[in-house]
C-alpha distance (Angstrom), angle and dihedral (degrees) to the residues before:
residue distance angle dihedral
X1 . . .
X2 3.99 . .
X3 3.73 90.8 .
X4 3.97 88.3 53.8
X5 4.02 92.1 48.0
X6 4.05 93.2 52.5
X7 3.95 87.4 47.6
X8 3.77 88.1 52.8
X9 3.87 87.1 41.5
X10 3.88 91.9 46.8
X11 3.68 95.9 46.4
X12 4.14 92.8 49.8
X13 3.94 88.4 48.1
X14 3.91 94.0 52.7
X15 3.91 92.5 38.3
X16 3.98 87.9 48.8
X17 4.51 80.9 48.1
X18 3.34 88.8 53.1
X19 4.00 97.2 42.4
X20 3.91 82.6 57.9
X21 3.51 102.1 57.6
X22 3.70 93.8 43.9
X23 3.74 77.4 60.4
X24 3.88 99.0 47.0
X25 4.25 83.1 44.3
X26 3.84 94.7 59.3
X27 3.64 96.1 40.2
X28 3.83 92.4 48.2
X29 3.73 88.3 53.9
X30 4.07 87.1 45.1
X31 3.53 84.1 57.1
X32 3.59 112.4 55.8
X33 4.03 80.4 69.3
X34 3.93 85.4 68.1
X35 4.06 116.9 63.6
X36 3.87 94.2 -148.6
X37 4.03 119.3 97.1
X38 4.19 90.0 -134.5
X39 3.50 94.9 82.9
X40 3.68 91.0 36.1
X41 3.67 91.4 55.6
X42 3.27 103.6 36.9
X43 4.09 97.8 57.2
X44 4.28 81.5 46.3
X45 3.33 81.4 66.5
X46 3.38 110.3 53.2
X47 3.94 80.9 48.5
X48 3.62 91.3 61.0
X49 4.19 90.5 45.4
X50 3.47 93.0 53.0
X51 3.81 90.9 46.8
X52 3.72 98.2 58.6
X53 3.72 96.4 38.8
X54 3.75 88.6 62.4
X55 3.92 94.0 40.1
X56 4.05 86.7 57.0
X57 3.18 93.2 42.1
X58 3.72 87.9 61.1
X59 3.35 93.5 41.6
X60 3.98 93.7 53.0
X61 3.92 91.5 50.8
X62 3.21 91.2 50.5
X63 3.96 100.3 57.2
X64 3.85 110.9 102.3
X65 3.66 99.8 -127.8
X66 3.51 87.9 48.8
X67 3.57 95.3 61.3
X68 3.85 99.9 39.9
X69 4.16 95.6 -112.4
């Protein structure tokens, strides 16, 4: 039962990842319309967020105790 709520878990932390840097992609490509770097920067960021939340959430599913082996 645990090991079937952290796969649920897992899988809505690396969808929510990926669901940011869909977000970061679309405003990166908004931004290239604007000259200034906030934008730019900004959307790069939300990029990078998204990245690491789905690298630990790979990471964390893939820890033994986590997953009851």
């Amino acid at each position: 039962m645990l090991s079937s709520i952290i796969s649920t878990v897992q899988s809505a932390v690396t969808f929510m990842g990926a669901v940011f840097i869909v977000y970061g992609a679309v405003n990166f490509g908004i931004a290239q319309t604007d000259p200034s770097g906030g934008q730019i920067s900004s959307a790069i960021k939300w990029i990078a967020g998204g990245a690491i939340i789905i690298a630990a959430a790979s990471f964390f599913g893939s820890l033994p105790s986590i997953n009851g082996i």
